[in-house]
SEKEDO-642821 format. One record per residue (C-alpha): x, y, z; residue number from 1. Coordinates in Angstrom, 3 decimals. Example, Ala and Ser with C-alpha at 12.3 -4.5 7.8 and 13.67 -1.06 7.14 Angstrom:
# SEKEDO-642821
[[12.300 -4.500 7.800] 1]
[[13.670 -1.060 7.140] 2]
This chain:
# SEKEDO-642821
[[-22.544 -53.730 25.276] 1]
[[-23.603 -50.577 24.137] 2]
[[-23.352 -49.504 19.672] 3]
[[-20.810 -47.262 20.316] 4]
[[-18.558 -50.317 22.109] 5]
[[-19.476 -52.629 19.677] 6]
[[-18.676 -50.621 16.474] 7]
[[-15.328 -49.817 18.440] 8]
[[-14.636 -53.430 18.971] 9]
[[-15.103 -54.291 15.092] 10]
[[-13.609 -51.440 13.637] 11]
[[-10.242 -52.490 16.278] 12]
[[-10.819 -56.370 15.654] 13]
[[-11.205 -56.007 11.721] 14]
[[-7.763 -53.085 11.986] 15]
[[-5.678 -55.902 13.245] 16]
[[-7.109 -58.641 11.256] 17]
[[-6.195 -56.425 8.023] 18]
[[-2.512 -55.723 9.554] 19]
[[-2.109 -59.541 10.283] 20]
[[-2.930 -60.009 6.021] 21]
[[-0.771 -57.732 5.205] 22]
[[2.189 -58.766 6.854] 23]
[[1.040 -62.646 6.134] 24]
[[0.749 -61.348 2.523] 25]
[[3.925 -59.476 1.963] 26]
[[6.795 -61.154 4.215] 27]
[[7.934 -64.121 6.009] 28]
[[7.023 -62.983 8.889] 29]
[[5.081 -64.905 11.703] 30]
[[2.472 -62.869 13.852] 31]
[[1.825 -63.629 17.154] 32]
[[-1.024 -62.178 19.395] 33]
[[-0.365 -61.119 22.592] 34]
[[-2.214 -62.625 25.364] 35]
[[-2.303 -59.988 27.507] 36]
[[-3.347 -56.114 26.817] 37]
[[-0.128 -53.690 27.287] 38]
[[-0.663 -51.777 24.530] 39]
[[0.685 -53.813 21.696] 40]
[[-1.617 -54.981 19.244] 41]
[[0.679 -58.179 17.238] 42]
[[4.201 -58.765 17.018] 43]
[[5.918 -59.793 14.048] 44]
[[8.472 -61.878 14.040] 45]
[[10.665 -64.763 11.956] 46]
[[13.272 -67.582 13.834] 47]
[[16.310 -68.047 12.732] 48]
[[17.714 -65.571 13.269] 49]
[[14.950 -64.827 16.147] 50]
[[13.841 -61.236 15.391] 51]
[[10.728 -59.537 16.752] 52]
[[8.659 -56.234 16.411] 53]
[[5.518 -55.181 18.614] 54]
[[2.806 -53.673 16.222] 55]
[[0.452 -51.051 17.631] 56]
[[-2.516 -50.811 15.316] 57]
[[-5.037 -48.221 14.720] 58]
[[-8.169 -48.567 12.797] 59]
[[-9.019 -45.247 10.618] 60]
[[-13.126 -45.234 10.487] 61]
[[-13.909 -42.097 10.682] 62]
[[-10.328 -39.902 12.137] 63]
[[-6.912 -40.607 13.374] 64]
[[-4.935 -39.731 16.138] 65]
[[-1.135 -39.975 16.665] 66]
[[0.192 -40.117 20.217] 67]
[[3.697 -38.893 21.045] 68]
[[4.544 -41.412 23.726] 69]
[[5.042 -43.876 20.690] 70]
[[8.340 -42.239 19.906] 71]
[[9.030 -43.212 23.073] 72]
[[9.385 -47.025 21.910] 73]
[[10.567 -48.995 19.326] 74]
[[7.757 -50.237 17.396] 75]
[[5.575 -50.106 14.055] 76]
[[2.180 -48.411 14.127] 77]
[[-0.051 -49.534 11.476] 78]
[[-3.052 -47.451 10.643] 79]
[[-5.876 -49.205 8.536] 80]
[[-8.048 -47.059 6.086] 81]
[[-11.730 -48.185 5.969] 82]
[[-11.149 -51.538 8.255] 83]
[[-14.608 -52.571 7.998] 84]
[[-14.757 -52.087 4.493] 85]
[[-14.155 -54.499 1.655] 86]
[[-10.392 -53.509 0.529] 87]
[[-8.821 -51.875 3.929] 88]
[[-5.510 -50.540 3.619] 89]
[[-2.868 -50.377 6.026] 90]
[[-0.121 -48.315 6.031] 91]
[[2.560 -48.266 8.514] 92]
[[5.668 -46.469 9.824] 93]
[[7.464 -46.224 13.084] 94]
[[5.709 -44.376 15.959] 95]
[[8.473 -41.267 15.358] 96]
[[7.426 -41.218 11.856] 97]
[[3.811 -41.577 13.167] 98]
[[4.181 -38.058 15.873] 99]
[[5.367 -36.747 12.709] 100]
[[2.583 -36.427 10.659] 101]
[[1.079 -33.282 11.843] 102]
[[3.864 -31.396 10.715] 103]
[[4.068 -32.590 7.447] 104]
[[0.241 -32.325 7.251] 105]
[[0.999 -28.679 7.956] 106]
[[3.899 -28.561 5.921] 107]
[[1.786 -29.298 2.883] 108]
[[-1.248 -26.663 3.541] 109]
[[-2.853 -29.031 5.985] 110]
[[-4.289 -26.981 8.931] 111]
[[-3.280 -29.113 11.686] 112]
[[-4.683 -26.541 14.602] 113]
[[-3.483 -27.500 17.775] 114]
[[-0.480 -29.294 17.421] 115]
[[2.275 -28.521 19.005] 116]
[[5.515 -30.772 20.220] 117]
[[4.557 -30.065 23.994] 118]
[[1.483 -31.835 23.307] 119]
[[0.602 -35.630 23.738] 120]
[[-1.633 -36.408 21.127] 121]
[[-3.127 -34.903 18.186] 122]
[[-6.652 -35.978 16.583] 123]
[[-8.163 -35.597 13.012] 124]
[[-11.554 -35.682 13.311] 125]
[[-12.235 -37.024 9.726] 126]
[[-9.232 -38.560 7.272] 127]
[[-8.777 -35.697 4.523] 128]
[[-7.927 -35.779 1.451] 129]
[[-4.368 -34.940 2.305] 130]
[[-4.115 -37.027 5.240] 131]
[[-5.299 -39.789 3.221] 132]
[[-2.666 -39.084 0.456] 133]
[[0.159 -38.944 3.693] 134]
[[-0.728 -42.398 4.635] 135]
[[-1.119 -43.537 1.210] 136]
[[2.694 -42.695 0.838] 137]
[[3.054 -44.946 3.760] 138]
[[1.250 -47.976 1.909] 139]
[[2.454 -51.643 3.564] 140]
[[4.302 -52.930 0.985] 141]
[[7.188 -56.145 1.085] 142]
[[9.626 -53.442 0.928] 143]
[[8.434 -51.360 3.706] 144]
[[7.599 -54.159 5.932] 145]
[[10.824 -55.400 5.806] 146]
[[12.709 -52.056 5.974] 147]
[[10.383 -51.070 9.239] 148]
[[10.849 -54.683 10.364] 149]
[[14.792 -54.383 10.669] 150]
[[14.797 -50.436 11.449] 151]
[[12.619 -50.883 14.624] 152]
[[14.300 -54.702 15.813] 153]
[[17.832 -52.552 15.457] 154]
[[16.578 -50.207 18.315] 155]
């Protein structure tokens, strides 16, 4: 396996690790892994009544990218801040929410060059300052998780 595939691995393994704490840590939610690959990264769910919510996580090393077929679906993305580092942070949203972010980046004297709503994805290269502050506001909390939690199952 070659560096590049193996620091990709970790940074994705340690993203959904940190996502799986937070939602262990603030709700009563149960995560479940899927077994196979389609895209979805956890789902979140609680019993009675049965409820459940496919996660799509992305870890935030070095930049970010949001991807405008998640608007497509009902679902939260989770992006983790520094997943390999001692203290990540995850902060989530739906994937509407998620497409977005360019604009508000923009919005608030980001230069988000490139975007456009024809496109399919858009890429930071690094997390700045202000990007970091955007997903800051976006911080997993009990409150958000369970706000997300019953906006996306009611799709």
């Amino acid at each position: 396996m070659s560096s590049d595939r193996w620091t990709d691995t970790r940074v994705e393994r340690a993203a959904v690790l940190a996502v799986e704490r937070s939602v262990i840590e603030h709700t009563e939610l149960i995560t479940a892994t899927p077994a196979t690959d389609f895209g979805i990264d956890l789902l979140a769910f609680h019993t009675a009544p049965f409820g459940a919510v496919p996660i799509q996580v992305k870890g935030a090393s070095s930049g970010l990218t949001v991807w405008r077929k998640y608007t497509s679906t009902p679902l939260i993305i989770a992006y983790v801040l520094d997943p390999l580092g001692d203290v990540p942070t995850t902060c989530i949203m739906t994937g509407d929410d998620a497409w977005q972010l360019p604009f508000e980046y923009a919005e608030r004297g980001g230069g988000a060059k490139g975007h456009d709503c024809e496109n399919d994805s858009y890429r930071w290269p690094s997390v700045t300052k202000l990007l970091h502050e955007l997903l800051i506001e976006r911080q997993a909390t009990k409150a958000r998780w369970n706000a997300l939690f019953e906006e996306v199952r009611a799709r």
